[in-house]
DSSP file (Angstrom, degrees, kcal/mol; ACC not computed):
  #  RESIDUE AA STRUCTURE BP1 BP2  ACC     N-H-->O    O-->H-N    N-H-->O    O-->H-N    TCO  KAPPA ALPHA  PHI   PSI    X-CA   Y-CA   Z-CA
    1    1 A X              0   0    0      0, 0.0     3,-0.4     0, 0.0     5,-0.0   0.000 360.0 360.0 360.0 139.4    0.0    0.0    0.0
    2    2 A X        +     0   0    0      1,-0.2     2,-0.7     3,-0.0     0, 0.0   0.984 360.0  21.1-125.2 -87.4    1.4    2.6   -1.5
    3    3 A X  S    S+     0   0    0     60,-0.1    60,-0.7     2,-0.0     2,-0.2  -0.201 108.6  49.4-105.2  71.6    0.4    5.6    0.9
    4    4 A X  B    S-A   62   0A   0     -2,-0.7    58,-0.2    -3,-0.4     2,-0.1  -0.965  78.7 -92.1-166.2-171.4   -0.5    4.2    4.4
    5    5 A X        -     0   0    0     56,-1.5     2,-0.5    -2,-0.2    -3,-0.0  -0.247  53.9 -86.9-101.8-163.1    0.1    2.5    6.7
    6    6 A X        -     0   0    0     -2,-0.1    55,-0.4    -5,-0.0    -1,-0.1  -0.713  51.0-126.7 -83.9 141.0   -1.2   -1.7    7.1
    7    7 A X        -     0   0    0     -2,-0.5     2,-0.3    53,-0.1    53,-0.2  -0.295  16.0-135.3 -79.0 179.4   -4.8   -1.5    8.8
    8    8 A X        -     0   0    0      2,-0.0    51,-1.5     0, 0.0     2,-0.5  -0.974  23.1-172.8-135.9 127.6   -4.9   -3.4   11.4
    9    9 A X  E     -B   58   0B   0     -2,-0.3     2,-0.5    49,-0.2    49,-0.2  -0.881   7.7-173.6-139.2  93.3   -8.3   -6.0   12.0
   10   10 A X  E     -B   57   0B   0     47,-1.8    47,-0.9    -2,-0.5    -2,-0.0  -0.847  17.3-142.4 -83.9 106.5   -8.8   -8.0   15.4
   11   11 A X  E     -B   56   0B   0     -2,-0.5    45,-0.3    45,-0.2    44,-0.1  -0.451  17.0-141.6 -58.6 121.5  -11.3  -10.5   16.1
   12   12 A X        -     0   0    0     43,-0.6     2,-0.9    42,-0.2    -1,-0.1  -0.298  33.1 -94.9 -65.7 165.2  -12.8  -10.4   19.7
   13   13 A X        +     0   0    0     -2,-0.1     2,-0.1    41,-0.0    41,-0.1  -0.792  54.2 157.0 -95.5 128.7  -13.5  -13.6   21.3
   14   14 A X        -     0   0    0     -2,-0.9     4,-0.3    41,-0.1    -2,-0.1  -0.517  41.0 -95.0-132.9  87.1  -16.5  -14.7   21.0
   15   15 A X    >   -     0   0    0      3,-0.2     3,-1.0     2,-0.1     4,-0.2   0.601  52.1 -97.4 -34.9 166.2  -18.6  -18.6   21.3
   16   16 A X  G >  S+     0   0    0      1,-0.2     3,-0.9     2,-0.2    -1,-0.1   0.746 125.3  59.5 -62.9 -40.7  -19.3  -20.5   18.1
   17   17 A X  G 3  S+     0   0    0      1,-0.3    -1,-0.2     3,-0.1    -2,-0.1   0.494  97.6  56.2 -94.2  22.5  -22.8  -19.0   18.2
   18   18 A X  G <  S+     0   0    0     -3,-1.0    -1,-0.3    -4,-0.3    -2,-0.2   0.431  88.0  98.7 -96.2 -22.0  -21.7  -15.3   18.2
   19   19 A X  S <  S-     0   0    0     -3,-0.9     2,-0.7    -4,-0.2    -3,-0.1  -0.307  80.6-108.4 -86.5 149.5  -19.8  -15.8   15.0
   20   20 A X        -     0   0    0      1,-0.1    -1,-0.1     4,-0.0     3,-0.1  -0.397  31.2-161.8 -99.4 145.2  -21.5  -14.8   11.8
   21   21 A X    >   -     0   0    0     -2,-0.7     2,-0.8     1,-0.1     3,-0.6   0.194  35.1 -61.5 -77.4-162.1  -22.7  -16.9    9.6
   22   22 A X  T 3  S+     0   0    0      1,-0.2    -1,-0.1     3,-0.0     3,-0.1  -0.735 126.0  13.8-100.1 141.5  -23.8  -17.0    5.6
   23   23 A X  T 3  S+     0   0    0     -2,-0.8    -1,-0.2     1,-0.3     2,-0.1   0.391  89.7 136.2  67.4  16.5  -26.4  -14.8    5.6
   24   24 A X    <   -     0   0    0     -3,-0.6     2,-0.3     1,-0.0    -1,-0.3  -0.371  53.9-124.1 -52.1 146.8  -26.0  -13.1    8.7
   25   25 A X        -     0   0    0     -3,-0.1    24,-2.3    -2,-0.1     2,-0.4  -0.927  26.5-164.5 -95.6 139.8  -26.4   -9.3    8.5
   26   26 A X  E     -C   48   0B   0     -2,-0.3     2,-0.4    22,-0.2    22,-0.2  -0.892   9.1-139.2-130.3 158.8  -23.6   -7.7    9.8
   27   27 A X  E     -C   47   0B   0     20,-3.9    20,-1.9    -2,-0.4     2,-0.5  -0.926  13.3-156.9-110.4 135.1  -23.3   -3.4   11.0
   28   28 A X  E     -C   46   0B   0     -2,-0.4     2,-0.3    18,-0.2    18,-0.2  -0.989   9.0-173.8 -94.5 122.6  -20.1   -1.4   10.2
   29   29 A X  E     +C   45   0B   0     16,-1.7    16,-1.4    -2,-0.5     2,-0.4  -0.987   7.8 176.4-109.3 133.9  -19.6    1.4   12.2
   30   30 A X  E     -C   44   0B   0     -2,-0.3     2,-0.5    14,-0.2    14,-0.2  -0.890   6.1-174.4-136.1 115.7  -16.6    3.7   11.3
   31   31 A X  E     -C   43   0B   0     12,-1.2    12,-2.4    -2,-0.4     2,-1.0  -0.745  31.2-134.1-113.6 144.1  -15.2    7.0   12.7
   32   32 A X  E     +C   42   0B   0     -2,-0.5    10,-0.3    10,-0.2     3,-0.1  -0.545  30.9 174.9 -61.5  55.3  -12.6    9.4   11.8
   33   33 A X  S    S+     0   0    0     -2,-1.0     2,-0.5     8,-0.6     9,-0.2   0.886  75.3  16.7 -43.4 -52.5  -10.7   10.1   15.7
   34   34 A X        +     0   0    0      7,-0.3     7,-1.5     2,-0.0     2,-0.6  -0.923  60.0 174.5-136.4 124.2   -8.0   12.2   14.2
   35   35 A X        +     0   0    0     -2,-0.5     2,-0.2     5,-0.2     5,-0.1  -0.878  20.7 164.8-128.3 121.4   -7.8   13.9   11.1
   36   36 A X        -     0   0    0     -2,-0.6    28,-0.0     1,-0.1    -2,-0.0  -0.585  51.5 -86.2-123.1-175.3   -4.8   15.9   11.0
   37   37 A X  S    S+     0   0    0     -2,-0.2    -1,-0.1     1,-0.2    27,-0.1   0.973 125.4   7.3 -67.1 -53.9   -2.8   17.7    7.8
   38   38 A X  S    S+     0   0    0     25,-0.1    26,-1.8    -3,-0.0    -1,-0.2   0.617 129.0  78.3-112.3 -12.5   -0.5   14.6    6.6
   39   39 A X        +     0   0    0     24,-0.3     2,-0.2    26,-0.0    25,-0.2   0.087  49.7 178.8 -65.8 171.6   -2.3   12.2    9.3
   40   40 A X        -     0   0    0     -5,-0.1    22,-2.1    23,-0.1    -5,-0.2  -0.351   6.2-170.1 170.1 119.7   -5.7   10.3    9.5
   41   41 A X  E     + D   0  61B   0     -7,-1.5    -8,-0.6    20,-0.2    -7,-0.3  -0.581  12.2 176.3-114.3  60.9   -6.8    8.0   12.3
   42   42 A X  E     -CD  32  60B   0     18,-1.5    18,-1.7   -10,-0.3     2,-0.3  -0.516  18.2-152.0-101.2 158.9   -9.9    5.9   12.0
   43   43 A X  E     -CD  31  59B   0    -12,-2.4   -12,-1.2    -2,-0.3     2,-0.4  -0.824  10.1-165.2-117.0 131.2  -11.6    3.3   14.1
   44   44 A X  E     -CD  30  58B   0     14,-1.9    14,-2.3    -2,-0.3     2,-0.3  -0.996   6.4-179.9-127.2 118.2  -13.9    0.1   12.8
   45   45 A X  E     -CD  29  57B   0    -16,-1.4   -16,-1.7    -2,-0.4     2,-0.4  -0.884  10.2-159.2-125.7 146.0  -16.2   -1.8   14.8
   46   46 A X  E     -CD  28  56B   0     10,-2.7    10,-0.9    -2,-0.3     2,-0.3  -0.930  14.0-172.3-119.6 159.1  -18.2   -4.8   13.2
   47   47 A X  E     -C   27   0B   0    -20,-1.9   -20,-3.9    -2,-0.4     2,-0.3  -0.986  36.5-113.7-145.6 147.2  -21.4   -6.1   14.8
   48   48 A X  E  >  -C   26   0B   0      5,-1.5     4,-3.1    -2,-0.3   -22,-0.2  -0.655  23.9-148.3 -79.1 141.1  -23.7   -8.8   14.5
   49   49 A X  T  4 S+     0   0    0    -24,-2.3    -1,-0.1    -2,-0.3   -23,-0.1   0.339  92.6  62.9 -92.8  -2.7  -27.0   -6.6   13.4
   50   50 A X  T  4 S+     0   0    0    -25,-0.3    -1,-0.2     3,-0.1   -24,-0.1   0.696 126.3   2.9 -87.1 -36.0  -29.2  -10.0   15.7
   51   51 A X  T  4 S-     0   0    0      2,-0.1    -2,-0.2   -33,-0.1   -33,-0.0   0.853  89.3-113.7-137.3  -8.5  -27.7   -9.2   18.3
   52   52 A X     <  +     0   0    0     -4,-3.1    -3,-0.1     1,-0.3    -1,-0.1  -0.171  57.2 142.2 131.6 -51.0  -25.3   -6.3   19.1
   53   53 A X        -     0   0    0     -6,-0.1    -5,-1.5     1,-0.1     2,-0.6   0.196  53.4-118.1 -56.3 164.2  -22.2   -8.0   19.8
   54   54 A X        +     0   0    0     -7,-0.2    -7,-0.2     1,-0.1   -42,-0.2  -0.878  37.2 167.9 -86.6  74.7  -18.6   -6.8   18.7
   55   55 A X        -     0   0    0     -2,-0.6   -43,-0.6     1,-0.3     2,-0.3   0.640  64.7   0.0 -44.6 -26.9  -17.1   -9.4   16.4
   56   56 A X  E     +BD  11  46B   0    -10,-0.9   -10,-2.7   -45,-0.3    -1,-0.3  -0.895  69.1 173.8-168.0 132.6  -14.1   -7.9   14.9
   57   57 A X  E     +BD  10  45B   0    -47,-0.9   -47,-1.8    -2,-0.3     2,-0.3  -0.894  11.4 128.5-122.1 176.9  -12.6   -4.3   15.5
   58   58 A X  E     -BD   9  44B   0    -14,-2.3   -14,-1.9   -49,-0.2     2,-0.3  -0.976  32.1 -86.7 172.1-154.7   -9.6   -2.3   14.6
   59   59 A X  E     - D   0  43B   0    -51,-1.5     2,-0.5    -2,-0.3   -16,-0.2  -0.822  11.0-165.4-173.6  99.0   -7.7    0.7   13.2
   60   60 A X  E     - D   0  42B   0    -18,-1.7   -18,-1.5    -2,-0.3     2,-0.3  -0.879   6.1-160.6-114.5 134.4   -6.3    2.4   10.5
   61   61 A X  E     - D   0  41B   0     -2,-0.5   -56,-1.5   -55,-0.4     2,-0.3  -0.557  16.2-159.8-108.4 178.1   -4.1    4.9   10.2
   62   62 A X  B     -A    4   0A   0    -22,-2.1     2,-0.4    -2,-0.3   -58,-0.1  -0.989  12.2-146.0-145.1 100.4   -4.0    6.7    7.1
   63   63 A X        -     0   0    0    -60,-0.7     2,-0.6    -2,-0.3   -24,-0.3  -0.698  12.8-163.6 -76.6 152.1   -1.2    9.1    5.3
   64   64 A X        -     0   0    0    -26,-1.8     3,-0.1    -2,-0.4   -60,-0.1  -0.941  19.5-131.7-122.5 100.3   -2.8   11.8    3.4
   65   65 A X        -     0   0    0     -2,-0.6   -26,-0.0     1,-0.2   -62,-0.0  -0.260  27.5-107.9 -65.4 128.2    0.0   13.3    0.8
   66   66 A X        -     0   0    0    -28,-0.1     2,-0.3     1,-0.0    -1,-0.2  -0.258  34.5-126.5 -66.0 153.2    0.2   16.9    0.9
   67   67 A X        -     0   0    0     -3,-0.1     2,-0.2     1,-0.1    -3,-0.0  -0.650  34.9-101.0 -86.0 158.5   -1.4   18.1   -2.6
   68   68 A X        -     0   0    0     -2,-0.3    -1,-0.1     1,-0.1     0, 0.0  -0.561  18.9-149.3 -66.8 130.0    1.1   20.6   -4.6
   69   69 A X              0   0    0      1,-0.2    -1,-0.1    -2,-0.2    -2,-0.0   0.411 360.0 360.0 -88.1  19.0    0.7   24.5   -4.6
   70   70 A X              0   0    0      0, 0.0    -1,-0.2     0, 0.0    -2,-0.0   0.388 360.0 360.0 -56.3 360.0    1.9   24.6   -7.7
């Protein structure tokens, strides 16, 4: 990846019947935390959409190349 950095993706633990299956619905939620001039900090939560839980979260940070004033 050309400009950033490697995301990073953890799986919480959770029992066999937490995990989702095929044809589960699943929620992404994803926020910006820092967005700075050459910087970028965002946060990823998945959830099963039955029930709530937190399967897998994580974190990428993110360069953003300054553009040219040319």
């Amino acid at each position: 990846m050309p400009n950033s950095l490697v995301p990073r993706l953890a799986q919480t633990e959770c029992g066999e019947e937490d995990n989702p299956g095929w044809g589960d619905e699943i929620e992404i939620e994803s926020k910006a935390l820092r967005v700075g001039k050459a910087i970028a900090v965002v946060s990823v939560e998945l959830r099963k959409k039955k029930t709530g839980k937190i399967i897998a979260q994580g974190r990428h940070i993110k360069y953003l190349p300054v553009s040219s004033k040319l």
